[in-house]
Every structure is written in structure tokens, then in C-alpha cells.
VOGU-3710 file (C-alpha; in Angstrom, 3 decimals, decimal comma):
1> xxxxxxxxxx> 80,397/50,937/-76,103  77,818/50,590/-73,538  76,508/47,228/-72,844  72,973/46,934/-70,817  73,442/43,778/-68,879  69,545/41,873/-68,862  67,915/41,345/-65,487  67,957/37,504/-64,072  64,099/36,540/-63,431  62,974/35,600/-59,740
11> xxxxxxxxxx> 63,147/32,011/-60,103  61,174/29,781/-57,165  63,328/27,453/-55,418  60,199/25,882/-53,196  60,459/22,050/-52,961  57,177/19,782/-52,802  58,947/18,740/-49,228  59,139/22,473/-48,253  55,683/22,397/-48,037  54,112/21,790/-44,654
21> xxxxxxxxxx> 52,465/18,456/-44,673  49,006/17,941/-43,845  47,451/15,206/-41,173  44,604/14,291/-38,652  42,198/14,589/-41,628  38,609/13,672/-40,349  35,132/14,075/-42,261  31,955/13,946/-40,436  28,351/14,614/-41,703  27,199/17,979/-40,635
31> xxxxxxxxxx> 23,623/17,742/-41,158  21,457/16,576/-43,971  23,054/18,897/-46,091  26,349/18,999/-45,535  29,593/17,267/-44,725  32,557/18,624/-42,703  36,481/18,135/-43,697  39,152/19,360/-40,728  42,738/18,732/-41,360  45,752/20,355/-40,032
41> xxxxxxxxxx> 49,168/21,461/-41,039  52,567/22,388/-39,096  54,167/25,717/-39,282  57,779/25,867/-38,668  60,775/27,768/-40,251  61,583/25,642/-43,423  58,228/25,134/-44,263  56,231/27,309/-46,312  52,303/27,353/-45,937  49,860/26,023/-48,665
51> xxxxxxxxxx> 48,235/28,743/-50,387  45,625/26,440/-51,945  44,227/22,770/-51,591  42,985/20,682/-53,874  39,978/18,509/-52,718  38,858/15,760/-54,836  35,982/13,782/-53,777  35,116/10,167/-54,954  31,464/8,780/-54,071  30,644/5,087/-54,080
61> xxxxxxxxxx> 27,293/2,933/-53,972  29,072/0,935/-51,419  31,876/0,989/-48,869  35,306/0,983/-50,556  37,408/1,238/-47,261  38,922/-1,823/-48,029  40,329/-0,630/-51,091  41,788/2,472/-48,931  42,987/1,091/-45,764  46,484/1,143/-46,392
71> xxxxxxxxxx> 46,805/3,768/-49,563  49,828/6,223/-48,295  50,676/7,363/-51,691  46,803/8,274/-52,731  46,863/5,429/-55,954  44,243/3,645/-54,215  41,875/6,756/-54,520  43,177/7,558/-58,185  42,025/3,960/-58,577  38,355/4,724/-57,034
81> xxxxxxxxxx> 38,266/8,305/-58,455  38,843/6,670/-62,186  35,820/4,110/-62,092  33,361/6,022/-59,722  31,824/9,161/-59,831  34,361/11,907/-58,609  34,885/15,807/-58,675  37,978/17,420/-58,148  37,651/21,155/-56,376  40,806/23,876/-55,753
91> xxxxxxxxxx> 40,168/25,433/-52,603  41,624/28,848/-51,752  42,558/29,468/-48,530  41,264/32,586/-47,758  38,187/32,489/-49,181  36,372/28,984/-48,717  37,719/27,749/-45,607  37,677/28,116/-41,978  41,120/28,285/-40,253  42,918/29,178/-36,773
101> xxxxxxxxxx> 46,230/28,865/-35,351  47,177/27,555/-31,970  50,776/27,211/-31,323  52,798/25,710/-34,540  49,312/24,211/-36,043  47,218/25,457/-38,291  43,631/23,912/-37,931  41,613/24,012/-41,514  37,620/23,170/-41,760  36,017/22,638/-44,637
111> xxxxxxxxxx> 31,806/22,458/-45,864  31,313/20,285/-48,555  27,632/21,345/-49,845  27,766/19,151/-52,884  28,211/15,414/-51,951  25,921/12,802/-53,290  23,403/11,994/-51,157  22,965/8,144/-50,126  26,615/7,285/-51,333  29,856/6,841/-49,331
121> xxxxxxxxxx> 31,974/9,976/-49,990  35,865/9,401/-49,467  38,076/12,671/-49,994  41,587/13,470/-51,148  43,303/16,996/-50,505  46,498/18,085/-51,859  48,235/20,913/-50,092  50,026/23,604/-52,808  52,351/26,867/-52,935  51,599/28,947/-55,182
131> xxxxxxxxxx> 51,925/26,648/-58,221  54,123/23,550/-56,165  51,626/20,711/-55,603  52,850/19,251/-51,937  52,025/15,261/-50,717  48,350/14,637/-50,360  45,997/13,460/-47,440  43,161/10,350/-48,031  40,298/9,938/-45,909  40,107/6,070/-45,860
141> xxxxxxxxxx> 37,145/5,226/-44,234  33,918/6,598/-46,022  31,210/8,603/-44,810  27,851/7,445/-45,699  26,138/10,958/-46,200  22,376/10,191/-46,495  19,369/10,777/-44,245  19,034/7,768/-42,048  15,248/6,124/-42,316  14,204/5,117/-38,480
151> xxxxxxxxxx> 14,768/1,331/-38,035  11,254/0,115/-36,447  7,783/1,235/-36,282  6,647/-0,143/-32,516  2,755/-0,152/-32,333  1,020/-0,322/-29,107  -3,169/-0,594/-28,980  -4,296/1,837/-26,582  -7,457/1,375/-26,126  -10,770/0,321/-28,570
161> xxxxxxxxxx> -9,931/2,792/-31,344  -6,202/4,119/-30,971  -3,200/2,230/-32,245  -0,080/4,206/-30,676  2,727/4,271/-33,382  6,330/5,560/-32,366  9,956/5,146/-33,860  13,294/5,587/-32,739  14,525/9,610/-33,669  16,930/9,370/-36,418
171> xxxxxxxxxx> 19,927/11,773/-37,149  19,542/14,911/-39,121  15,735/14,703/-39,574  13,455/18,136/-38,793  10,672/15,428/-39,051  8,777/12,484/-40,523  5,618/11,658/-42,799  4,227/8,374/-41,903  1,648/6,802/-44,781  -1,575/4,798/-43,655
181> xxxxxxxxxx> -2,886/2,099/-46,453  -6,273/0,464/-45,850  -7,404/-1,818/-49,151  -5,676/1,067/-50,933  -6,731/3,576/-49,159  -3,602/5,925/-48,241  -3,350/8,523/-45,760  -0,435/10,769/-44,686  0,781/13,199/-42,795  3,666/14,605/-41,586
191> xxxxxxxxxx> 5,107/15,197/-37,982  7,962/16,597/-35,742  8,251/14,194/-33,166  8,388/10,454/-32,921  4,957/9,415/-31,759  1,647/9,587/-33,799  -1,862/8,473/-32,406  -4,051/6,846/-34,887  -7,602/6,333/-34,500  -10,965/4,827/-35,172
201> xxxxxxxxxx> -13,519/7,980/-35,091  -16,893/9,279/-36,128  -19,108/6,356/-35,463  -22,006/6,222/-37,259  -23,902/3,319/-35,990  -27,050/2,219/-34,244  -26,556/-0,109/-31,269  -30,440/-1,428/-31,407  -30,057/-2,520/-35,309  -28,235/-5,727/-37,206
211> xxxxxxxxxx> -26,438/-2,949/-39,374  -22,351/-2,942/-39,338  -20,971/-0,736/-36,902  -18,535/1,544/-39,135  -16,279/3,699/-38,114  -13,850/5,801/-40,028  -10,166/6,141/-39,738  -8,145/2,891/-38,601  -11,181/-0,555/-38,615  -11,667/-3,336/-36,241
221> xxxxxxxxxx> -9,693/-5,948/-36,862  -7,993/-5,360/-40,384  -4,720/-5,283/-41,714  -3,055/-1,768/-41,713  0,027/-1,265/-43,133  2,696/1,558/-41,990  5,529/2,871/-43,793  7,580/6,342/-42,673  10,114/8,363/-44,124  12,230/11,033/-42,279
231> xxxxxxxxxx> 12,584/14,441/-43,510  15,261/17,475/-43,039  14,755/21,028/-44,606  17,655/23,363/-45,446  15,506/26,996/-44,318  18,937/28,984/-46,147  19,034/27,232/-49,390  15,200/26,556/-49,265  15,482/22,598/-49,756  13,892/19,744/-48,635
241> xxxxxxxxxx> 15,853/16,117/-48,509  13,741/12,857/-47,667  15,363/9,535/-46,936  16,029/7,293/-48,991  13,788/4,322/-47,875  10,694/3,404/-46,101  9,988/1,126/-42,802  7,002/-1,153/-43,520  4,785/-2,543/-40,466  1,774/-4,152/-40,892
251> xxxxxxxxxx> -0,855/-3,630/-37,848  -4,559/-4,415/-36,497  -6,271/-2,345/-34,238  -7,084/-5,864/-32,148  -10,852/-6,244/-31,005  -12,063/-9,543/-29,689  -15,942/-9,607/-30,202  -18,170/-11,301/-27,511  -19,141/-14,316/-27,977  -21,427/-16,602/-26,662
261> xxxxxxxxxx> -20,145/-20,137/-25,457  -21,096/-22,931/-28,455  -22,963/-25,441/-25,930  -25,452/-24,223/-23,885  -25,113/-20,360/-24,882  -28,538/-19,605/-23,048  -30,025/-21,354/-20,354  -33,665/-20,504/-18,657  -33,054/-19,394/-15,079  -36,270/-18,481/-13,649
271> xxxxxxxxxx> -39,728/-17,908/-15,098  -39,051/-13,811/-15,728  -34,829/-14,629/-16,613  -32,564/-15,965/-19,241  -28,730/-16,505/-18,730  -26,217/-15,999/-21,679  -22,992/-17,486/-21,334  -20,009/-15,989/-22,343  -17,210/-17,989/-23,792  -14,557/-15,028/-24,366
281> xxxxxxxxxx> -12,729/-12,033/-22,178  -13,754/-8,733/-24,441  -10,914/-6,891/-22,494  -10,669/-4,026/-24,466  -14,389/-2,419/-24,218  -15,648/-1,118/-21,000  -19,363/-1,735/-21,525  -21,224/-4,727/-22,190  -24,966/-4,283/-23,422  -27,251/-7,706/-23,287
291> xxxxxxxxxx> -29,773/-6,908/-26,169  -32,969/-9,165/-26,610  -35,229/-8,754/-29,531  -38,945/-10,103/-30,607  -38,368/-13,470/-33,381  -40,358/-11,634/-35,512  -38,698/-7,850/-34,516  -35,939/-6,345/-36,660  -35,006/-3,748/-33,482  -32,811/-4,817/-30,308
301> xxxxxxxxxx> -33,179/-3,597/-26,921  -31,253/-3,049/-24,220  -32,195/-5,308/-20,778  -29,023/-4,815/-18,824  -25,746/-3,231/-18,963  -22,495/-4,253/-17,251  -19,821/-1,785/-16,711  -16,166/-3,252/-17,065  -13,307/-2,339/-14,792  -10,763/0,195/-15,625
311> xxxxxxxxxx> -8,443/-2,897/-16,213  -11,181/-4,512/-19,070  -11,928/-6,668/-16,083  -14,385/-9,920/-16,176  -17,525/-10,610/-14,552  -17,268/-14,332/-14,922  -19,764/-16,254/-16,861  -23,134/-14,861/-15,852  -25,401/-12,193/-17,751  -28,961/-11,784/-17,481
321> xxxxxxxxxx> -31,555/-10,952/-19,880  -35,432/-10,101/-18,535  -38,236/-11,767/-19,616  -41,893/-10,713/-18,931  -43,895/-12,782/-16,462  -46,859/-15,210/-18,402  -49,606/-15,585/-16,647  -50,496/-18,737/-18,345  -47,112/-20,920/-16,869  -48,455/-23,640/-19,756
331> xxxxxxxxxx> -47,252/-21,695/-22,812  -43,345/-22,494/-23,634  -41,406/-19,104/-23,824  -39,035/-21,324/-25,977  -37,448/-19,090/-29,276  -39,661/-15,995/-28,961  -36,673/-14,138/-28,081  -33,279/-13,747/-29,373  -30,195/-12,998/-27,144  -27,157/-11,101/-28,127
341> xxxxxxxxxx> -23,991/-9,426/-25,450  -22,572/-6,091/-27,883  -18,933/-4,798/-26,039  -18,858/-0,945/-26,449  -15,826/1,012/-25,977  -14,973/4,785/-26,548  -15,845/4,620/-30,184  -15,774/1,139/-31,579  -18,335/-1,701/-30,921  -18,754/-5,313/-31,685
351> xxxxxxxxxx> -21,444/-7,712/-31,115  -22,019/-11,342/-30,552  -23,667/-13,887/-32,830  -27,953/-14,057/-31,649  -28,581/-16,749/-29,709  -32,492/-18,427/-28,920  -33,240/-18,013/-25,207  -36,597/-18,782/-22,916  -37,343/-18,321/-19,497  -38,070/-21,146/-17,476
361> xxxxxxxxxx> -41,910/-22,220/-17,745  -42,906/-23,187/-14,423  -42,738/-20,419/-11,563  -41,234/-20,539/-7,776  -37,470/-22,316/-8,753  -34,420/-20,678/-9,899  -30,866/-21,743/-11,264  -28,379/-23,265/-9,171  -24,984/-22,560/-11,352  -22,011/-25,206/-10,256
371> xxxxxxxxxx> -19,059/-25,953/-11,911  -17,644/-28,295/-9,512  -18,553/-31,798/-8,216  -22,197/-30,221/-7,773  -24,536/-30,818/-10,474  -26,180/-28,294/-11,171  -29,991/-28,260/-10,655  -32,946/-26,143/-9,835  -34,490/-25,122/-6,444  -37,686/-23,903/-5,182
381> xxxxxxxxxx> -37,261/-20,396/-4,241  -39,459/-21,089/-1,081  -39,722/-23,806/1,376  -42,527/-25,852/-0,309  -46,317/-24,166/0,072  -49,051/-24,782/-1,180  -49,179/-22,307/-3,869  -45,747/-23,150/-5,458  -46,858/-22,677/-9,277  -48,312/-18,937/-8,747
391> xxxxxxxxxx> -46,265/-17,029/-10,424  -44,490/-15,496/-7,182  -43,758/-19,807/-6,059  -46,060/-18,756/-2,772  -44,390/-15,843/-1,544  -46,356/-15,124/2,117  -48,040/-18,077/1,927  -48,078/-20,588/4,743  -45,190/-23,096/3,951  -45,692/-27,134/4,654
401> xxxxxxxxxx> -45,244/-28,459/8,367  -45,463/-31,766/9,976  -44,632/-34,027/7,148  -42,622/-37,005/6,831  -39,784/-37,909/4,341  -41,845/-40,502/2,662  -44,962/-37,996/2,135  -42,547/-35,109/0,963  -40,197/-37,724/-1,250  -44,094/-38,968/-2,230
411> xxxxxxxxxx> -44,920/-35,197/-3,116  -41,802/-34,791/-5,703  -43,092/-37,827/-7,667  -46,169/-36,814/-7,808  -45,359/-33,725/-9,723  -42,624/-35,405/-12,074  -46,018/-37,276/-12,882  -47,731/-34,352/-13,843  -44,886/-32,779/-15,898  -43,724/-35,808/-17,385
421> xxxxxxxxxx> -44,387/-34,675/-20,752  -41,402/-31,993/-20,154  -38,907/-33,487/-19,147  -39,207/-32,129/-15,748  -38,277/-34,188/-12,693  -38,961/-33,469/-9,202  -37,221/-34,609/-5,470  -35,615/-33,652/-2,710  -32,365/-32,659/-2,380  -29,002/-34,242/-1,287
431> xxxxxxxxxx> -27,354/-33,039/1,740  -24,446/-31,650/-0,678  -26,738/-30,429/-2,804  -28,773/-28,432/-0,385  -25,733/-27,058/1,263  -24,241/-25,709/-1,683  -27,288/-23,892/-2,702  -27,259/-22,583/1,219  -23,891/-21,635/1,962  -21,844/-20,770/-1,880
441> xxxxxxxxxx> -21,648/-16,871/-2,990  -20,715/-17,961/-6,581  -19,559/-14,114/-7,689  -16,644/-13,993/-4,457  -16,612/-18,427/-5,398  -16,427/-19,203/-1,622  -19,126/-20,802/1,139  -20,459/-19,048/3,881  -21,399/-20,193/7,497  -24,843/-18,801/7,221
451> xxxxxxxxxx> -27,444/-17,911/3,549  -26,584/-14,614/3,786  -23,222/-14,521/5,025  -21,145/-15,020/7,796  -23,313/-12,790/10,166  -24,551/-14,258/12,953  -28,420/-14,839/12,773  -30,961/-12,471/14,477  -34,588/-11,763/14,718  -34,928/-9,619/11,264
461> xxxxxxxxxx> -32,727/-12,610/9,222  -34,449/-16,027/10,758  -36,678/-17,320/12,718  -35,285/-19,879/15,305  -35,549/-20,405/18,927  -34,905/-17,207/21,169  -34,186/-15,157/18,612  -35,661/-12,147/20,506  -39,157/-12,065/18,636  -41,823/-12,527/20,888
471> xxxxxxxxxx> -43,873/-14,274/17,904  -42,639/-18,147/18,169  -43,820/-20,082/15,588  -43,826/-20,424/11,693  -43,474/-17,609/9,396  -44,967/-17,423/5,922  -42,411/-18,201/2,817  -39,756/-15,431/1,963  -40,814/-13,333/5,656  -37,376/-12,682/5,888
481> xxxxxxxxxx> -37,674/-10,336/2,388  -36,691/-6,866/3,146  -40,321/-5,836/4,482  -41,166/-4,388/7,487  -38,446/-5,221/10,003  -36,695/-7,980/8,604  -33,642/-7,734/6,248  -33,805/-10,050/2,568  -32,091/-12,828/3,882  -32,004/-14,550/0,736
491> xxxxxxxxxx> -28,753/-17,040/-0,184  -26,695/-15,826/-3,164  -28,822/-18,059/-5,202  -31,812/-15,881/-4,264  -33,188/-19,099/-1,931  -35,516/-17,788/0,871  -35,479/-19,788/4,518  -32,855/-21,331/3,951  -32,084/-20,513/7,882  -34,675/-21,167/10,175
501> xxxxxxxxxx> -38,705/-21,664/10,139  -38,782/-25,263/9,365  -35,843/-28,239/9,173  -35,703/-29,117/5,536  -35,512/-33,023/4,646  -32,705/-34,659/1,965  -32,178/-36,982/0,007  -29,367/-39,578/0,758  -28,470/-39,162/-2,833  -30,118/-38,874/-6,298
511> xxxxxxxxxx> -31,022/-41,901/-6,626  -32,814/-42,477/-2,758  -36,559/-43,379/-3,315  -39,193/-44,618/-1,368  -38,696/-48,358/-0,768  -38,832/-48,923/3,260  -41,494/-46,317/4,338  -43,705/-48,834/5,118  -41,985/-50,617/7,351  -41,657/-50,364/11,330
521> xxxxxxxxxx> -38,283/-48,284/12,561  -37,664/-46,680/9,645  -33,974/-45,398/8,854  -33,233/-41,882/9,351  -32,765/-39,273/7,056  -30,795/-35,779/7,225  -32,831/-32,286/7,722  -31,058/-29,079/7,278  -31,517/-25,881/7,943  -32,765/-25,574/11,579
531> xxxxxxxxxx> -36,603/-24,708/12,260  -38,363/-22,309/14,872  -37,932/-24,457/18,065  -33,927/-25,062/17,546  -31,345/-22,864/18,457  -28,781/-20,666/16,167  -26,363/-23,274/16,289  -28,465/-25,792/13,929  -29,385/-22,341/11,483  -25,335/-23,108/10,338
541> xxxxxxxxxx> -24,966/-24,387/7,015  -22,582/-27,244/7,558  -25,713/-28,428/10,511  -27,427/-31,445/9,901  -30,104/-33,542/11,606  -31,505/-36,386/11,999  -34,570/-38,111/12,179  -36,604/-41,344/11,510  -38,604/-40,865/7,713  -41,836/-41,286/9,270
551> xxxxxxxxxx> -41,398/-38,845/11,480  -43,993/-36,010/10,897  -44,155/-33,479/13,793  -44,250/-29,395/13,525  -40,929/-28,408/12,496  -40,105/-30,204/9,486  -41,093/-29,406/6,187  -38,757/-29,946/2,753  -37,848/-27,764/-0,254  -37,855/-29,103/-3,925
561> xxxxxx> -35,445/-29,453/-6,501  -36,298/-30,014/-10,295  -33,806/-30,971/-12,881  -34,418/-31,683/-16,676  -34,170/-35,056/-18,348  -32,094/-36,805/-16,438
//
């Protein structure tokens, strides 16, 4: 009898601890798209290596690496697998991942394409053999796969009409779109870098009319809010991923109109100029346009333009508008004009309120501006003639000579007399007074040893004593203009003679007045100035003499000052 004996099957006698364990587990976020696993296993003789893994991936809303920090068994991820959204994946070994040996370790990488974007992602990844499922590896501290959203907007006004906006580069973004709202208006577009120039543009206004100045794009002044998002695109798989959330800034394109000081915006300087007074720094344009209109016009004009400095510079407190010249000096230029500074820049302009201004209605004085001790006051343009109220205050004609302090004082009262009904009062000057107006250059704000600077005095400035010009006696008012061979040797107040021709007499202050001239030995008063027969050293600003009041020899004539209401 023959007996067939069965075959014994191949049975597998591989142990779970045969299998070579797994460590060093790291996961990292690739790009946008994907994440990165890398783990490693050790080869040696009584180990067998895995044939397949199995990955199982957990995300969360929030971090769970508390729950994880000290799971060596892998119940803590069971645990976060069962109540949050998980997938489990079997990886084969030759076909979805990246490995290479060095020495007795086998390196492993994996790409995870499917994680949930914006959650924490925590992995587990069980090493087999064939069908023997080994210990398992936990990745305890989560990855946050997302694309990040930059932090901060940072806005920085360039100039009139561009607001610079810029962010800190985030990871993983090919680029941003950054939204514009104005009063619901929305505008976006999309960039590769981190810096976007926004802008005021196409102006469509007229300078010379009361309409708005409007602009497109970004407006004077008003709220704009920014928001950005960050962008990455996936060019292999055709996909686009945007973050998550938006940074919010609120901005204004910061433009401080002129504007004209609230007392005294205006102020009558001469009989052909009006001063407007700025009370503001309009930094930011670089042109300044003073505009004058008709009461009854509807259409501006220009009458002088002041460029700014590169650095939005100041020019103090003075701008002039031009009046024209009335021949009649007894009709009041008061409110036929308004006044109004606009600030121009590249593309935006503003413009001040409209202010009244007049010229001054009396001819031959101008402004003396002070802001110190000085009050200010104003001055005959020419030492005193006898054709003061032309409309040129006597320019060329023959000034006063040989007359007392009591008959010049006498003068100025006569004429506050005669103007009485506006306001206008008449005298000499102070010695302080008349040295101010001399000697201060009120644009540099410092004094000066002689009217027109520091220059010492020659024939074509003055006319005093040896002075090289074989003419020796008085010269008509304002010789010393810029005609013929003499330079304008005007103050910075535009006062003529100031220097030379004839000693001027003062005032021992404001309130000095007649009483006394009648009597014998009169007290002396203070001259300045110098005159024809005295020497350069008395044509000095700081020089004073003195003489008895009554004294009324060739030489000494006086200038006037007029001030209002006091």
C-alpha cells in the first residue's frame, strides 16, 4: 500500500519585534500644497524590512500637542483620530515613497498631497511585513499646514497723491491681491512682490474756479481701508490656494489745506499790496498759488506763486497779493477783493477759505512786520517831501531840510488832524522803532550794521561826507534806487535813505509830544541815520545823535510813521 505523505505549508515565523523599528519621524510643510513625512528605520541581521506603512493622519481645528506629548504606545492619537477628522493610507514601499540607504539606515520621505488646509495635521505610521503589523511612530507636535496671511500692512505717504503700502513676505505665497474700499467702492489687484503704490490721478480740476478739486483713485483726506490676502498656485495640478484670512488697515492719504490765520488773515501793506497770513505748514505740496478775485467775480487769478523746497519747506508768514494803484487815494479799497493761498502738488490740490483784503489807502508808507517787543507800525517809504501822498510818496522829489523837532513832531499832528476820520495817526518815530525798520532783514530774522546790509557804505549806496562824489549836498528821495549809478539801497522793509542825505529826528517814545518847545534851552532829542556833511561812521544803524529840538539847520530832516487806532 502506498501512502502519499501531504506537504507541510510554509508557515511565517516573523515577530512584530523582528521588524525594524522606525524613529526620527519629522513633518514639515513643503509648500502650499504639500506636506513632507521623513522617518527612518535600522537594518541589521535579525530584522526584517517593512514592506508597507501605514500612515494615518488626524487633522485638528486647534493644536492637540498636549494631548500627544507623551503618547509612546499611539492611544493618544487613536484618541484624536476617533473624534477628529482622520484618514488612514497603506503606503507601499516601492511605489509612493522616496528612500536611500546610508550605512545600516534606511532614510524614507514621504508627500502628503491631501492634508486639510488651515488645520493642524498630526501623523501616525505603522511599519509592516508582509501581513505582520510592527510598533508605530506619532508625530506629536502638529503642523499647521495653511497659507500664512502677512501680519501688517505698513503705509507710508509719499508724496501729495501716493500712499506707499508694503507687507512683510509670507511663506509659500507666489503672490498677493490687496483690496481698496472707498464708501464702497472696491478695487483690487493682484501682485508678486510686497510693495504696491497707490495713487491719486487724473485731475480734473480748474485752479481759477470755487469747484472741488477731484481726483480719482485714492482722495484727500478720507478713510481708506486695506485688506490683503496671499496667494500660491500649484502650475502641475493647475490649482490655486488663497489664505485663509485678511489684514485690515485703515489709511488717509494726509493733506493739510492752507489756511489763513483766524485774526488778522489780511492786512493792507502798501497802497498797490495786501498780505495774507498763513496760520499752517502745507508741507506736502510744492507750490503755493495766492489767488485774488473781483467781490462780484466768480473766476480767481493768480498774483504770485511761491515755490516750496524739496523738503515742503516754509516761507514764514508773509505772502503778497497785488493790488492796482487808485489814482483817487480817497476811495477805500476795503472788500473789493477776496484773498485765497491754494497748495498744489503733483496731482492733488487744496485751497484755503477766501478771505476780504484792501490795500492800504494812503500812498508813500509801507508795513513794518514785528513780532517782538517792536510794535509794529507803518513808515514813510521816503524821508518826508513835500509830495508824500502822490501815489509814488515823492519819489525824486526834494526831501525836507532844516527843520526842528517841534516843527516836524508839529507836522505829524497836523496830518492825524486831517485823517482823523480814519483812524490814522501820524508821528515820529522812536529810536527803537526807527532802528528796527533800518537795520532787521525779517526773511534771514537778524539786524544788519547798515539798510542794506553789512557792506560798508559808498558813493552809489549813500550820500554822506567824502563819499567820493564830487556832488556834496542833498539828494532827492529814493536817489539811491537802482538808476543810473547808484545801487537800490533800500532796507529789507523797502525804506529808502535810511543811510545818509539827512539825520532823521525821534521820538523819545510814543507817547513824547510837544510840551517844552517853547521854552529857552530846549532838551535834546535823538537823530538817526547820518546826513550829507557826517562821516560813514554815523550812516551805522546802532548811530545816534543828538541835538537841541529847536535846532533847525541843513542836515536834519525826519521820516513819518502812521499807525491805526491806537
Amino acid at each position: 500500500m502506498q501512502c502519499d505523505f501531504l506537504q507541510e505549508p510554509d508557515y511565517s515565523m516573523v515577530y512584530k519585534t523582528e521588524i525594524a523599528r522606525l524613529g526620527n519621524l519629522t513633518v514639515t510643510q513643503e509648500d502650499a500644497f504639500k506636506i513632507k513625512l521623513e522617518w527612518i528605520s535600522l537594518i541589521s541581521d535579525t530584522s526584517y524590512t517593512p514592506t508597507f506603512f501605514n500612515l494615518k493622519r488626524a487633522s485638528t481645528d486647534s493644536s492637540a500637542d498636549q494631548y500627544l506629548a507623551d503618547d509612546t504606545t499611539g492611544l493618544g492619537f487613536n484618541n484624536l483620530a476617533a473624534i477628529k477628522d482622520s484618514v488612514e493610507v497603506e503606503v507601499d514601499v516601492d511605489a509612493s515613497l522616496e528612500t536611500y540607504v546610508r550605512g545600516d539606515t534606511i532614510f524614507y520621505t514621504y508627500i502628503d498631497k491631501d492634508a486639510t488646509l488651515n488645520k493642524y495635521q498630526y501623523y501616525k505610521i505603522i511599519a509592516k511585513y508582509e501581513d505582520i503589523i510592527s510598533y508605530s511612530l506619532v508625530s506629536s507636535v502638529g503642523v499647521l499646514f495653511n497659507l500664512p496671511t502677512p501680519d501688517s500692512i505698513y503705509v507710508d505717504q509719499i508724496d501729495d497723491y501716493r500712499l506707499q503700502l508694503s507687507w512683510d513676505e509670507v511663506d509659500f505665497a507666489d503672490g498677493y491681491r490687496l483690496f481698496r474700499e472707498i464708501e464702497s467702492v472696491r478695487k483690487s489687484w493682484e501682485v508678486t512682490g510686497t510693495t504696491v503704490m497707490d495713487s491719486s490721478e487724473n485731475p480734473s480740476y480748474d485752479l481759477f474756479v470755487d469747484t472741488a478739486f477731484v481726483v480719482d483713485g485714492i482722495q484727500p483726506n478720507q478713510d481708506i481701508t486695506y485688506s490683503i490676502e496671499a496667494f500660491a498656485i500649484d502650475t502641475v495640478d493647475v490649482d490655486t490656494v488663497w489664505s485663509m484670512t485678511q489684514e485690515v488697515r485703515t489709511a488717509r492719504l494726509e493733506l493739510d489745506p492752507p489756511k489763513l490765520r483766524s485774526t488778522v488773515p489780511t492786512r493792507p501793506i502798501n497802497s498797490t499790496t495786501v498780505r495774507l497770513y498763513l496760520a499752517n505748514e502745507p508741507t506736502v505740496f510744492d507750490t503755493l498759488f495766492i489767488q485774488q478775485r473781483e467781490k462780484s467775480g466768480d473766476k480767481w487769478s493768480n498774483t504770485d506763486t511761491t515755490l516750496m523746497d524739496a523738503e515742503g519747506g516754509y516761507l514764514d508768514i508773509m505772502y503778497f497779493g497785488h493790488m492796482p494803484v487808485l489814482d483817487d487815494s480817497s476811495v477805500p479799497l476795503t472788500g473789493l477783493y477776496d484773498f485765497r493761498v491754494v497748495a498744489k502738488g503733483k496731482v492733488n490740490a487744496l485751497a484755503s477759505t477766501f478771505e476780504p483784503g484792501n490795500a492800504l489807502d494812503i500812498p508813500g508808507f509801507t508795513y513794518v512786520e514785528s513780532e517782538n517787543s517792536i510794535e509794529p507800525f507803518y513808515s514813510a517809504i521816503f524821508e518826508a517831501n513835500l509830495a508824500w501822498n502822490d501815489p509814488d510818496g515823492g519819489h525824486g522829489e526834494p526831501v525836507i531840510s532844516g527843520i526842528g523837532w517841534c516843527a516836524a513832531k508839529l507836522y505829524c499832528d497836523s496830518l492825524t488832524t486831517v485823517y482823523l476820520a480814519k483812524d490814522y495817526n501820524f508821528r515820529l518815530p522812536t529810536e527803537d522803532e526807527w532802528e528796527y525798520a533800518a537795520s532787521w532783514d525779517p526773511i534771514d530774522d537778524q539786524s544788519h550794521t547798515y539798510p542794506w546790509g553789512d557792506d560798508a557804505p559808498t558813493s552809489s549806496n549813500a550820500n554822506f561826507l567824502n563819499n567820493g562824489d564830487p556832488y556834496n549836498g542833498l539828494r532827492p528821495a529814493g536817489y539811491f534806487d537802482g538808476t543810473g549809478n547808484t545801487n537800490d539801497s533800500k532796507s529789507f522793509f523797502g525804506l529808502y535813505d535810511m543811510a545818509g542825505n539827512v539825520l532823521e529826528w525821534c521820538q523819545d517814545d510814543i507817547t513824547d509830544d510837544t510840551t517844552g518847545c517853547d521854552v529857552p534851552n530846549p532838551d535834546e532829542k535823538p537823530l538817526k541815520g547820518g546826513c550829507y556833511w557826517q562821516d560813514q561812521d554815523y550812516l551805522r544803524t546802532d548811530s545816534t545823535s543828538f541835538y537841541p529840538r529847536n535846532y533847525d539847520f541843513q542836515g536834519l530832516g525826519f521820516r513819518i510813521i502812521m499807525t491805526i487806532g491806537e
